[in-house]
N, C-alpha and C positions, 0 to 999 in steps of 0.2 A: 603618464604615470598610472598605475593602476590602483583601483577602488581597495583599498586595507582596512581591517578590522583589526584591531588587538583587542583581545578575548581573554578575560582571567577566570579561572573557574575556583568558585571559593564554596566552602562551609565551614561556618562559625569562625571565621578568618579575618575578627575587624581590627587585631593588630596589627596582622599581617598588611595588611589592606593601609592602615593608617602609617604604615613605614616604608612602604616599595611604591605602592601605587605614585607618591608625588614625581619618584624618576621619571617614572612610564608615561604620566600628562607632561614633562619636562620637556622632555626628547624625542616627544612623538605627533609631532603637529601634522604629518601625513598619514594621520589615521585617525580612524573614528572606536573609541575606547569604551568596551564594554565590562562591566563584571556580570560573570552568568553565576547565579546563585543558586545551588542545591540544597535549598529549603533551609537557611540556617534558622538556626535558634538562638541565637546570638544577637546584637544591631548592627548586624555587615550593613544590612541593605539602609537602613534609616540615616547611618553612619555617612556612607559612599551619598547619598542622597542631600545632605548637610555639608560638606564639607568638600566633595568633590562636584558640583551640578553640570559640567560639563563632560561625567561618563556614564553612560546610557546602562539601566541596567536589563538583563532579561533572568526572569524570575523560572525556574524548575519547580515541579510541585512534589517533590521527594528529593532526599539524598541518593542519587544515583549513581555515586564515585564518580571516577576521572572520566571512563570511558561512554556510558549513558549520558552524565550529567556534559560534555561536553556536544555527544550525539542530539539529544533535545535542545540544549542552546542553539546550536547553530542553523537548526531548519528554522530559525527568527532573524536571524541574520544577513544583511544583504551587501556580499563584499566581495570583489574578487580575487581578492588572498586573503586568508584568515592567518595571524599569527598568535597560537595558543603559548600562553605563558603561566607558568604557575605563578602563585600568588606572593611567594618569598622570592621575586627574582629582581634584581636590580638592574637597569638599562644603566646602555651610557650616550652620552652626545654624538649623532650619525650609527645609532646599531641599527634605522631600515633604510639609510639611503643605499649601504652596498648589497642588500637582500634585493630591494627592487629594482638597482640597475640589473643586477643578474637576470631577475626574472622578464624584466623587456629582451636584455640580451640573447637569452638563452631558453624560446620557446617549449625545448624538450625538459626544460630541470622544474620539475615540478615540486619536488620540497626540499625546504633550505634548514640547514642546522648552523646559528651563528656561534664563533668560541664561546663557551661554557668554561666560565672561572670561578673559584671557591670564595666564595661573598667574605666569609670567615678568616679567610687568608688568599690573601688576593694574587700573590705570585704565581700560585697551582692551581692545577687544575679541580674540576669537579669532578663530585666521584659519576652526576647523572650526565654524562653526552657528551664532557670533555670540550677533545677537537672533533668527533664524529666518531658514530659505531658501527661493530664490524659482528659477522659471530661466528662459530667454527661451525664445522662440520655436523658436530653436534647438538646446535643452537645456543651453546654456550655465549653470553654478550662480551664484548670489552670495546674499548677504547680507544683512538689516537689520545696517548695521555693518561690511561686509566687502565689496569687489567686488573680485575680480582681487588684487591684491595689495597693495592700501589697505586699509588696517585705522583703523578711527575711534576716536578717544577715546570712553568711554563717559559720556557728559554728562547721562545719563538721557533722552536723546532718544528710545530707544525702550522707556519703561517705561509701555508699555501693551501688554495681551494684545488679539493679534488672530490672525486666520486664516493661516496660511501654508501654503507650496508643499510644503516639505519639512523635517524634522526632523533635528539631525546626530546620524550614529552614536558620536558620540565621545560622548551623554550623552540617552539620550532614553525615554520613558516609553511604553508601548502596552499596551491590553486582551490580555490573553493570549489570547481566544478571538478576536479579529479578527485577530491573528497567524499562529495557526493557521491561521484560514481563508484567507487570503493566499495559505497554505504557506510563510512566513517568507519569508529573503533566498534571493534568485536566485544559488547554488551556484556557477555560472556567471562570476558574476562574483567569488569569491577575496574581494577586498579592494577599498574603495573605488567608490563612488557608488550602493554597494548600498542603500543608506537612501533614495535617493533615488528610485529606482524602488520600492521598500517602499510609499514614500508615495504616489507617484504612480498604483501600484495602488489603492490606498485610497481615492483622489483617483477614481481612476473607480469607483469601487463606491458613491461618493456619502458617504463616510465624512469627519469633520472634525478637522484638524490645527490646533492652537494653537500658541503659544509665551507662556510664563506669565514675566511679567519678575522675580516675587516667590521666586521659589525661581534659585537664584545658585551655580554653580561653577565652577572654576578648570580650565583644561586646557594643560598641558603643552605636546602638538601637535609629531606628528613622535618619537615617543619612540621612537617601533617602526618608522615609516620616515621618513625626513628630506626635508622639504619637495623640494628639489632636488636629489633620486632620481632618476634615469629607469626607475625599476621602478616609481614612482608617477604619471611621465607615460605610462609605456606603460598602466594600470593604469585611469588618469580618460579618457584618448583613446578606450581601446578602451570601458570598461562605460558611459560617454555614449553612443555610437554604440546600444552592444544595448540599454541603457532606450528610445532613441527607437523603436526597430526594433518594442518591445515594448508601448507606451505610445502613439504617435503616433494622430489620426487617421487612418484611413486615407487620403483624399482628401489630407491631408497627407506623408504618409508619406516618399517617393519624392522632392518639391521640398526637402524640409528637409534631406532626405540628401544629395541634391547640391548645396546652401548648404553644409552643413557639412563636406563634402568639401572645398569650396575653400576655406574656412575655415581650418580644422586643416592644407589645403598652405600659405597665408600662415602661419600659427603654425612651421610648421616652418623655411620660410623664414627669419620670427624667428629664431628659437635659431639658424642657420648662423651670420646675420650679428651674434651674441654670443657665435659662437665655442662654442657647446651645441651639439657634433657629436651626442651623443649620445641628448640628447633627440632631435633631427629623428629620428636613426635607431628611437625609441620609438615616436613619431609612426607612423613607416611600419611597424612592425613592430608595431603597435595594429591599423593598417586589415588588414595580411594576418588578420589573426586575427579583427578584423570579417567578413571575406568570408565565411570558415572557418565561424562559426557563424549566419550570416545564416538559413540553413533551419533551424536548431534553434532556434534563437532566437522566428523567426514564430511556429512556433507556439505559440508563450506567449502571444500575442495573446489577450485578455481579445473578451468579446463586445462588451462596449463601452467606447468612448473617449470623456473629456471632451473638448470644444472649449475651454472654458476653463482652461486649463494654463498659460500667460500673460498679464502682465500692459504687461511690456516686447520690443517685437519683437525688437532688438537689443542685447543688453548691451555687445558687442564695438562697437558703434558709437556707443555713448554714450559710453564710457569714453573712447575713444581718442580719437575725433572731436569729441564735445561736451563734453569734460571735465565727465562725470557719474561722478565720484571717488567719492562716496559716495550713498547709499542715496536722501535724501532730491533730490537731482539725478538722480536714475538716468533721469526723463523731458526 
């Protein structure tokens, strides 16, 4: 059996922490449980210290969001899978036995996504990771179980493990040593779609991502930012743009950018005429800040790029146009 870590990264999260974390010592006796704190101001840490003493904590010395604040915890950590969970997630009884048979079984699959269900309403899915994510053409994300803002019942439609795009951060399983070598999440991008380039590097290193239906928990979603944020549309507008910048073909590079340029101006559009002044204005203040790191960014560019990164050209055109509401219509 392999050395595991469960990893929660928190700020100012001691409710959170005082209502999820008891699942997580419950159910998790093959792993050694940490909270990595991002400088709260709060009493996470004295809290977790008092009432939990059997989770190890490692302290950050700033608020450095999900993808920093996760990057500095873990070069403290000594584990051979790290399984990062947000801090509103609920486990359930055996969610790492079927993660770590996989990973004995199955050398090549180096990060695992277990079902993601609505903590809130437990039959459906989550709007963050579902059954496992995919994205199009145009780096657009969606879901087995989730496209856009349909959310499917979960009917056991997708309880079979198969390969996917990408794995969500709100609850996901990785080798620690393909981590590492990665160099973890893109700094750059703070918060949000950082999993998703995670994976998509991995995806070109030739590395394989699953989702295991047999290990099951529950997420919150939005605990720490609320869906209909414009700190979370400025946040997906802009770290979409730098994964593609990072990740694309080359030969592709450049057409997808200006698709998705006009794209994201109809999406703004959108929100005027729903009266979301403020996303538009997220939208436009994403792309200055695209521009801004455009040259820092290239050079992230890996030596090489898959061509197979999708599977649907356009997600934005099924959905809307051919009413491909959920997963199994998505073509």
């Amino acid at each position: 059996m392999k050395k595991l870590a469960v990893v929660i990264l928190n700020w100012n999260g001691v409710q959170l922490l005082e209502k999820f974390l008891p699942s997580v010592i419950k159910y998790s006796a093959e792993a050694t449980i940490y909270v990595a704190d991002n400088a709260s101001t709060d009493d996470s840490v004295s809290f977790v210290k008092q009432h939990f003493p059997t989770v190890q904590i490692v302290k950050n010395t700033g608020n450095f969001g999900f993808a920093q604040g996760y990057n500095e915890a873990l070069q403290h950590i000594d584990a051979e899978i790290y399984a990062l969970v947000n801090s509103d997630i609920e486990v359930t009884e055996n969610w790492l036995q079927p993660i770590l048979e996989t990973f004995e079984k199955e050398p090549e699959t180096t990060i695992i996504q277990p079902k993601i269900l609505d903590y809130k309403n437990k039959t459906y899915f989550e709007y963050a990771g579902a059954a496992g994510g995919f994205i199009d053409k145009y780096g657009y994300p969606y879901c087995r179980g989730r496209i856009f803002d349909t959310i499917e019942k979960d009917n056991g439609q997708y309880n079979n493990s198969c390969e996917i795009t990408w794995a969500s951060g709100a609850c996901f399983f990785i080798r620690s040593k393909i981590y590492h070598e990665l160099e973890g999440f893109d700094t750059d991008f703070f918060a949000h779609q950082e999993e998703i380039d995670l994976c998509w590097r991995a995806k070109n290193k030739g590395y394989s991502i699953k989702f295991n239906p047999n290990s099951v928990v529950y997420h919150v979603g939005g605990a720490t930012l609320k869906q209909g944020n414009p700190k979370k549309t400025y946040l997906n507008f802009r770290n979409s743009l730098l994964m593609l910048v990072k990740n694309l073909p080359k030969k592709n590079l450049y057409a997808v950018l200006f698709t998705r340029m006009i794209l994201d101006g109809i999406a703004g559009v959108h929100f005027i005429l729903q009266g979301k002044f403020s996303h538009c204005f997220a939208i436009l203040k994403a792309h200055v800040a695209f521009y801004a790191l455009f040259s820092k960014t290239y050079k992230k560019r890996a030596f090489f790029q898959s061509k197979e990164y999708y599977t649907v050209k356009s997600i934005v055109i099924n959905y809307y146009l051919k009413n491909g509401k959920v997963f199994a219509k998505k073509n």
